[in-house]
Structure formats: structure tokens, C-alpha cells
N, C-alpha and C positions, 0 to 999 in steps of 0.2 A: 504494500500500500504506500502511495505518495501522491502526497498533494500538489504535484507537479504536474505528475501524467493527467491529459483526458480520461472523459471517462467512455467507456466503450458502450455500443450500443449491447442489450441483453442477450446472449444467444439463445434457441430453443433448449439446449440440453440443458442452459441455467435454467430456464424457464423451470422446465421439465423437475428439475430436481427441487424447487422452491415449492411449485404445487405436490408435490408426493409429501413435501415437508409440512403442507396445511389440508392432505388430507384429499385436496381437489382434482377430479378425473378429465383430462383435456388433451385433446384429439390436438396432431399435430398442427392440425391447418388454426383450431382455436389456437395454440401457443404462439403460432404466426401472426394470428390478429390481434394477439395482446402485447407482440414488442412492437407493433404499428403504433398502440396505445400509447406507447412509452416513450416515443420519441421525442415527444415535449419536454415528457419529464426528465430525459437524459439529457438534453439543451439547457434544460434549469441547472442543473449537479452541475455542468462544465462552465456556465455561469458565474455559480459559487465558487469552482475550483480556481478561476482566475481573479478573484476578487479578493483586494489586500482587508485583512479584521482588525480591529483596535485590539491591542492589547492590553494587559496590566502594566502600569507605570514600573521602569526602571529609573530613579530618579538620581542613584547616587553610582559614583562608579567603585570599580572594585579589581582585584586581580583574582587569576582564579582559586587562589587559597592552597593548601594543601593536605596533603593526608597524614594524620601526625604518624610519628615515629612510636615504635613502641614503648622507649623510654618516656616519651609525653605522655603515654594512653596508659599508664598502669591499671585503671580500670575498667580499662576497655570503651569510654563512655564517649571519647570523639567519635564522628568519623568524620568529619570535614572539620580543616580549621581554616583560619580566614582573617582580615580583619573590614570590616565598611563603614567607614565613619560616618555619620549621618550628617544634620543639621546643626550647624555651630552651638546651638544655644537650644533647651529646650528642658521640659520635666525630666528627662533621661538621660541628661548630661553628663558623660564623666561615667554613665552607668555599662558596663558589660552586657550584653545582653547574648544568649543561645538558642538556636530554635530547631525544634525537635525537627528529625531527618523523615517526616511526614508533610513537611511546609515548603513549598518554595521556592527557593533564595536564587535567583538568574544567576546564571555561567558557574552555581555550583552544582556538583552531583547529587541525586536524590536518589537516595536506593532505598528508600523503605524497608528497609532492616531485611529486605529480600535481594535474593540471585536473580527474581523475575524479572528485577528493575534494574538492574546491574547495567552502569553505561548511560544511565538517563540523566542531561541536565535542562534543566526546567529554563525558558527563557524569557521568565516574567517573576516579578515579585509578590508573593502573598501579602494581601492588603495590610496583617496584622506587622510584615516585616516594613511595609511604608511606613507604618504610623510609628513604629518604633525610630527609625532612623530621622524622619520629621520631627520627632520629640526630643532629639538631642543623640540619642543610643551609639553605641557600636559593638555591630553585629561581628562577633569574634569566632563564629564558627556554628555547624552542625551539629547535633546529640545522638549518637545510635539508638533510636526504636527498638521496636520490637518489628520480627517479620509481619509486615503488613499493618502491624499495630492489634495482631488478636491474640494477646496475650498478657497477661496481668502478673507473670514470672516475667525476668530478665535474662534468659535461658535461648528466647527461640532469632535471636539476632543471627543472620546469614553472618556476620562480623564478628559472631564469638558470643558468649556471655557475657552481661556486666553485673561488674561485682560491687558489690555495698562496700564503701571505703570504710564504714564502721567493723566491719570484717569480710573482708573478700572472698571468702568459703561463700558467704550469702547474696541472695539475689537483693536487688535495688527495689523491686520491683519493677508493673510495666503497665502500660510499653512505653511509657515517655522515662524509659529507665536511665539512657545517661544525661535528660538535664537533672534529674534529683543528684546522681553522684557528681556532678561538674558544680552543682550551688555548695555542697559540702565539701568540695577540696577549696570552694574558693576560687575555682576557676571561670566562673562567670557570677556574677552578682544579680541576674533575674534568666526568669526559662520562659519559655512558650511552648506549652505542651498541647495534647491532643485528648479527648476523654470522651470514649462512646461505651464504654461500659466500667469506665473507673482509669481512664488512665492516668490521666490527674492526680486524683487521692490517691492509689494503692500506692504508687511510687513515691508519694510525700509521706506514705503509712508506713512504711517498710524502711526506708530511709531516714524519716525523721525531718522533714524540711515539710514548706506549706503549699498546698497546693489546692485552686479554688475551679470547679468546673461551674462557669458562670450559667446564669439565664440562659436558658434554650433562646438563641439567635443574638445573645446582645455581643458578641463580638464576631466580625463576619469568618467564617471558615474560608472566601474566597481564595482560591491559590493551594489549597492543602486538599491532598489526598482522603476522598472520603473513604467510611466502610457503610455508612447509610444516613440517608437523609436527616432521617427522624431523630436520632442520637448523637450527630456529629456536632462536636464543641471544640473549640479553641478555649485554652483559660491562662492565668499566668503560675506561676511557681517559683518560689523564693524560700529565704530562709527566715522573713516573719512575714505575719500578716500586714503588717503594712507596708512594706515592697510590694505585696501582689495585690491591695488598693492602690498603689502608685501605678503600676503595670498595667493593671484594670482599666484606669482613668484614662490611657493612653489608647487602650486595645478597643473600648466599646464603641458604640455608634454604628450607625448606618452607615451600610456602602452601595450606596446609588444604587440600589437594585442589582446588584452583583449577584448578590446570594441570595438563593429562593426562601433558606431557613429566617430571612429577618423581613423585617413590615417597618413601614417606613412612619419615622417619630419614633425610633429608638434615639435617647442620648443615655451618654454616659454620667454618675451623678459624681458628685464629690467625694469619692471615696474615703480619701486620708483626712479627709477633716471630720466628718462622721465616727471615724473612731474614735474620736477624744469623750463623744455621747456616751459610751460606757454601756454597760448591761442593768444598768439602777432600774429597775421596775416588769424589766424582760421579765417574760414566762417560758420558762426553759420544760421542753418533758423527754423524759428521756425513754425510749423507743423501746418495749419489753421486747419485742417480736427481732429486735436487732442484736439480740444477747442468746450465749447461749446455740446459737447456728451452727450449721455443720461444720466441722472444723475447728469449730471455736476454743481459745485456748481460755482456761480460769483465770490465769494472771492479766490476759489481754481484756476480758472480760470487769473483774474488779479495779485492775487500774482506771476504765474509763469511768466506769459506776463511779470510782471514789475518786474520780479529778472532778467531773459532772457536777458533783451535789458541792465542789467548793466557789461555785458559782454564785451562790447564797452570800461567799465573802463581800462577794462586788455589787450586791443588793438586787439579784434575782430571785424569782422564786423559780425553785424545780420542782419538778415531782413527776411520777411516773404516770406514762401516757400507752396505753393500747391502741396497736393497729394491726389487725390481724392480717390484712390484705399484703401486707409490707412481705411477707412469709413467700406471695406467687409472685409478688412484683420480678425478680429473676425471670423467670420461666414467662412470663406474659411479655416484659421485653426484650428476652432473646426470640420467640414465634412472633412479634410484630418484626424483626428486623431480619426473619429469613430469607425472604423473598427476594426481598432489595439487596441485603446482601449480597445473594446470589448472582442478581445482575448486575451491580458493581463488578465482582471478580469475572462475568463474563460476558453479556452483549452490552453491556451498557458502559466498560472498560472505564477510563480511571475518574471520571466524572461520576460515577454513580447514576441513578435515576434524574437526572436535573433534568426541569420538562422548566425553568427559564433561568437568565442568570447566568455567567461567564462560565465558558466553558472551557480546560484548559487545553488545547487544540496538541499541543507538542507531546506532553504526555500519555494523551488517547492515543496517537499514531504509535507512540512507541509502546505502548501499552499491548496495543490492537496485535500487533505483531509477537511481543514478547511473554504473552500469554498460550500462545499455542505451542513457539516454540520452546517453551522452560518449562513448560506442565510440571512438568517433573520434581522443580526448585521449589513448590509454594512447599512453605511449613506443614506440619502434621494437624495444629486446627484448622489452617486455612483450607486443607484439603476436607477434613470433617464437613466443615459446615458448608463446603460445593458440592460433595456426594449429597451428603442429607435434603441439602436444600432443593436437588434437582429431583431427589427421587420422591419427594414431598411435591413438587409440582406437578411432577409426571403423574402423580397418584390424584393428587385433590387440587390442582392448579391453585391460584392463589390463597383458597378457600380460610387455611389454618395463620397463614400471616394477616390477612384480612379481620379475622375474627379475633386475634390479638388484638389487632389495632384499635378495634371495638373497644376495648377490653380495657387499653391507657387511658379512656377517662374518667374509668372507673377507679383507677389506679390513682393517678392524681385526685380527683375527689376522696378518695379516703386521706392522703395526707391533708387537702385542704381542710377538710373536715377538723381534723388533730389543729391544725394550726389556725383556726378560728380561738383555739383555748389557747395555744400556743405560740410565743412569736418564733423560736426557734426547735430543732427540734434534735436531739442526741443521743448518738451511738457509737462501736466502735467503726471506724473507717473498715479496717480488714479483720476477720475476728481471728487472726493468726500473726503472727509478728513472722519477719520475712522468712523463704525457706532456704533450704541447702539449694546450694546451683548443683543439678545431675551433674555426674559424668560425662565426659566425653561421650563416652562406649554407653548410656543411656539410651534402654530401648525406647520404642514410640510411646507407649504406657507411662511410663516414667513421665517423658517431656510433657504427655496432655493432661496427666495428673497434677501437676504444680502448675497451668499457664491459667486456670479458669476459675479453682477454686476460692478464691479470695473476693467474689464480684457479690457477692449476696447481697449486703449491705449498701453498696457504691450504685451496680445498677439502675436500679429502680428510677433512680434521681434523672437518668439520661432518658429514659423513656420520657416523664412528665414535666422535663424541664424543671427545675429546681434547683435555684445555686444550691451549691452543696460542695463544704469546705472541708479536709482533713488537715489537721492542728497537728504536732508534737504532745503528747501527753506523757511522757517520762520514757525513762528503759526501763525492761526486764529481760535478766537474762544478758546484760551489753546490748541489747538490739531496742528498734525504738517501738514504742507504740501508737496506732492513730488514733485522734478522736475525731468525729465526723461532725459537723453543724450544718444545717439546712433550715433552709429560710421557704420563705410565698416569695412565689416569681416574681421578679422586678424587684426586691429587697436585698441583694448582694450587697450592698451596704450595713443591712443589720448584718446578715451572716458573718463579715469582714469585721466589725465591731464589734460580737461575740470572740471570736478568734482572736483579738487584740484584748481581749481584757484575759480572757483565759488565759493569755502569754504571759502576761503580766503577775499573775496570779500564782504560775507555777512555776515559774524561770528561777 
């Protein structure tokens, strides 16, 4: 495929093989009168094919960076380094900034933590890296992902593992696994991660750093690799809460209709000045249905219960809140996002389902191509949920992702429900503190056994939109713990605010 060449009039034998594909029985002389049909429509495609597209602002220059050495990467957590200075003067002056190897950054490589992508550099800027380098920033490099980004271990990177600098036997978590280990060595001072089922919080949970999966749509995903419409988030990550309200402040807003996830009269609010308001009157409830999950460890458990109730210090009231529905939310947004899924990883190529809103043209081509020929390279979930998802279609065509979908505003309503009595709402971020990174020589079992289990609690949040922040709440064991804050949509402000006083409280 190239968008150079014309396009060719249809022959019979395509024909031929398209109708056996929908099923339709046509005589050779009809297949002759249907590429008569078409002849317009192939004048239109050759139309399009000679027609130059706007693309996404490149506004600052740059060289093409490089690949660090291994004695830079001790944890594995680069894979591009770089440096783009932005705008002279700005909120982010003077600030480092990293951004996950799912976003991106012109004339650098993008390999999405996959061999699929292996060779790809994007040659437009993700709206969130304009606004960073507009604001003062400089963009000092890449973070190794996860393959594809499905995975919530630090384990399935085509690039190796990365390892938690607080003990390198253990994962980071993921998948925005090397900006949490690059905020902790210190080698970038804010992250721009990715979070459709937790990637966000599980790696600021497992790590020990903050990490906020903002508002469904308030910061545009333009320019980054989706896995589905419905869940896909941008958010910032830092090592307090008020770096990722600085980050926030920079990232949110509307983008001209870029991105089909936002509606236009999104702004961004004050963040870092709202934290000074404090939690004096908040009604905090802390989540029974969030304790106690599979997996869940008693220390990771009691620490958060008894960091929770010191919220009372700072003039809160807590107490505990039931929500039984919290228990499917998992399961109800993994079946709303199988379907799209699916067509993301395969006709619908690196765009995902976008039916309007910037499409990123270089990626799809390379995409289009590198998916048939690397079959082979996707990860062991990514290949999971392309078998299931297709053989789910082939059986009940969209019926059971559909009927999920249903099902998220059932999901969201029972939290709003909760959060009518409640302005915040609290649990543990992962209910396990991080795992061993497998082996090398780890079978397949192995690697999909630690890449998924940790999303119980995080999930849900991405389905119904919900900021929803993981905090530092102490160590056990040397490894750290998360604790999770979740707010009413459009309140990332109070959540941020909760998250800075807790800091405060327990530092």
C-alpha cells in the first residue's frame, strides 16, 4: 500500500472474492456491471490520493535523538532519548518532561512497546506534546510501554522488562511502566502516560509516584495510539500531586474537534490553586466492594483502610460506602471494549474506530502493512483478546460488546449514586503491591498471569469516565502501596486536592 500509487480500477476476481466475503451470489456478467458502478467511485479515491491533508503542528525543531546506551537505561525504562526545547517562557519552564512511547513525538520512533511497530516514526506531534513544549517544557525523551499498552505488568515490552528502581527483581508496573521508573530516578521531572484500563495508576501503585487518569475527554488523546475509543485517556504523572495539577493545567482543553472523545467547552480549571482548599468538610467513603478482591494482599489492604480514615486529620468525614456493582464493573468494561478493540488491532488499524476527528494517516499505512506481516510479534494478550474477540463476533457479531455498552451507564450510575453522599470516593489503587518480573525462559501462562490481574479496582473508572487518582500511601515489605481517589466527572480538581492533602498528611 502507498499513497503515491493510483488507484486501480476493481477487477472481477476482487469482485468475486468480496461478494463470497458478504455472502452475495453474482453471475459474472452482474460482477461486470458492478465495476461499471464503480468507476466514479474509483475517480473519487484517486482524487483523494492526490490531495495534500493538514496535519498536526510541528512547531518546535529537534534532532532525531537517540537510543540510550545500556549504561543510561539501567532500568530499562528509555527507549528514545532526545532533547526539544519548547517555548522560552511558560508554566513548564525549566521542567523535564517524558512521554510514554504510545504518543507521538515527529522524527522520533514509536514502537509501542511492540516488534509490530518496529521502524515507525510518526511525523506529527501529539497535541498533548504541543501544549507541553508551548508551556515552557522540554521534551527529553521516550518511556518504554508496554506491548501495545495491554498490560498492567512491566514484563511484556518487545524492549525487555522494566524494572522498579525501588528493587529491580520487580515490575514498575504498566504499561506507562518507564515514565513511573524515569520520575523516580529523577530523570524527568513530569510523565505523560496513557490509561485504558489503569495504566496510569497501576504504575504510580506499584512504583510509588502519582498518577491521575483525568475526565473521560478533558485532555485530547489526538496523536496517540488508541486500544478503544470508549477508555482511551491521556493523564499526567509525577512524583506529587501537585506536579500532575501543574501538568493537568497545561494538558486539558479542547482540540478543535481533533478528537471525537471531547465536546466542545471543555476548559481546563485551576488546578494548583484549588489544592490549597484542602479536604475540611469533604465526605470521603471508602469503597467495601474495593477491598478484599482477588489477589488482594492484607497489608495492601489495611494500609489503605488505615491511611483512609487519617483523612479525619485534615477535617473530613469518612466512613464506609457500599457499591456492589463496583465487583462487575471489570468484566462489563472489558465486553464493552471487545469489539473495538478488535478493530483497532485489525481493519480499523492504528486509528481505532474514529468515525471523525484527525486521523493519523502515516501510522495507518504503516500499520496496514505491519500487521499482516509480524502476526507473529503481537504479545500473548494482544493475541488473547484478537482470537476471543473475533471468535465472539463470528458467533454473536457485535451483540455481547453492545450489550456491555448498555450496561456503562448502569455502571456509572451506581458510582454517581455513592457520590451524591460522597464527594470522593476510596480504595486500594492495585490490591497487590508490585510482582516479581518472570523469567526470561517464562512460559505464556506465566506472562498473562501477572499482565491483567491488578485492573479490578482501576478499570471501572475508564469505562465511566471518572478522574481517578493513585497517591503513595507508605511501603510494605520495601515496595510501595497505592491508594486510589475518585471524584464526579469534571471535578479532577477535588480529586487533585484530596491527593495533596493526603500527601501532606502522610509524608
Amino acid at each position: 500500500m502507498s499513497t503515491s500509487q493510483a488507484v486501480p480500477p476493481i477487477a472481477r476476481a476482487e469482485l468475486r472474492a468480496c461478494a463470497d466475503t458478504f455472502g452475495m451470489s453474482l453471475s459474472d456478467a452482474e460482477l461486470d456491471l458492478y465495476a461499471s458502478f464503480m468507476a466514479g467511485l474509483t475517480a473519487n479515491f484517486n482524487l483523494i490520493a492526490a490531495m495534500q491533508v493538514p496535519r498536526l503542528p510541528v512547531k518546535y525543531p529537534r534532532g532525531a535523538g537517540h537510543a540510550p546506551s545500556a549504561a543510561d537505561n539501567p532500568y530499562n525504562a528509555w527507549y528514545w532519548k532526545c532533547s526539544i526545547k519548547g517555548a522560552p517562557s511558560g508554566k513548564l519552564a525549566g521542567k523535564r518532561v517524558v512521554i510514554k512511547d504510545n504518543i507521538g513525538v515527529a522524527g522520533l520512533p514509536m514502537m509501542n512497546g511492540s516488534k509490530v511497530m518496529e521502524g515507525f516514526v510518526p511525523d506529527e506531534d501529539a497535541t498533548v506534546v504541543t501544549r507541553v513544549l508551548d508551556a515552557g517544557a522540554e521534551v527529553v525523551g521516550k518511556a518504554t510501554c508496554e506491548n501495545f499498552c495491554l498490560s498492567g505488568g512491566s514484563h511484556t515490552s518487545a524492549t525487555g522488562p522494566v524494572r522498579n528502581p525501588r528493587n529491580p527483581d520487580y515490575m514498575t508496573g504498566g504499561s506507562s511502566s518507564g515514565c513511573a521508573a524515569l520520575l523516580l530516578t529523577a530523570e524527568a521531572d513530569l510523565a505523560i502516560g496513557s490509561d485504558q484500563g489503569g495504566s496510569v495508576r497501576m504504575p504510580a501503585s506499584f512504583s510509588g509516584v502519582c498518577g491521575l487518569k483525568p475526565t473521560y475527554g478533558l485532555v485530547p488523546y489526538t496523536g496517540a495510539a488508541p486500544i478503544e475509543q470508549s477508555v482511551d485517556h491521556l493523564g499526567p504523572m509525577a512524583m506529587s500531586s501537585a506536579d500532575c495539577a501543574l501538568l493537568l493545567e497545561v494538558l486539558a482543553g479542547y482540540d478543535d474537534g481533533r478528537d471525537p472523545r471531547q465536546f466542545a467547552g471543555l476548559q481546563a480549571k485551576p488546578y494548583v490553586s484549588a489544592l490549597t482548599q484542602g479536604v475540611q468538610g469533604l465526605r470521603i467513603g471508602i469503597v467495601q466492594e474495593g477491598f478484599g478482591t482477588a489477589g488482594a494482599q492484607a497489608d495492601v489492604d489495611a494500609m489503605v483502610r488505615t491511611q483512609a480514615l487519617r483523612l479525619r486529620e485534615a477535617g473530613a468525614v469518612v466512613e464506609d460506602v457500599s457499591i456492589p456493582l463496583h465487583l462487575q464493573g471489570p468484566a462489563i468494561m472489558f465486553s464493552s471494549i471487545m469489539d473495538n478493540t478488535l478493530s483497532t488491532f485489525t481493519d480499523q488499524g492504528a486509528s481505532g474506530p474514529n468515525v471523525r476527528g484527525h486521523f493519523p494517516l502515516s501510522a495507518i499505512e504503516f500499520y496496514g502493512r505491519a500487521r499482516r506481516e509480524r502476526a507473529d510479534d503481537y504479545p500473548v494478550t494482544v493475541k488473547t483478546v484478537m482470537l476471543f474477540g473475533l471468535a465472539m463476533r463470528r458467533r454473536y457479531g457485535h451483540y455481547y460488546s453492545a450489550k456491555a455498552h448498555n450496561l456503562v451507564p448502569l455502571l456509572r450510575a451506581a458510582y454517581d449514586d455513592a457520590m451524591r453522599q460522597f464527594d470522593i470516593l476510596v480504595m486500594p489503587t492495585t490490591p497487590m503491591k508490585a510482582h516479581r518480573i518472570p523469567p526470561p525462559d517464562a512460559g505464556l501462562d506465566v506472562m498473562m498471569a501477572c499482565a491483567l490481574d491488578m485492573i479490578g479496582n482501576t478499570a471501572p473508572f475508564d469505562a465511566t469516565g471518572h478522574p481517578s487518582m493513585s497517591v503513595p500511601a507508605g511501603l510494605s515489605d520495601g515496595l510501595p502501596v497505592g491508594i486510589m481517589f475518585t471524584g464526579r466527572q469534571g471535578e479532577d480538581d477535588v480529586v487533585l486536592r484530596t491527593g495533596h492533602a493526603f500527601e501532606h498528611l502522610t509524608r
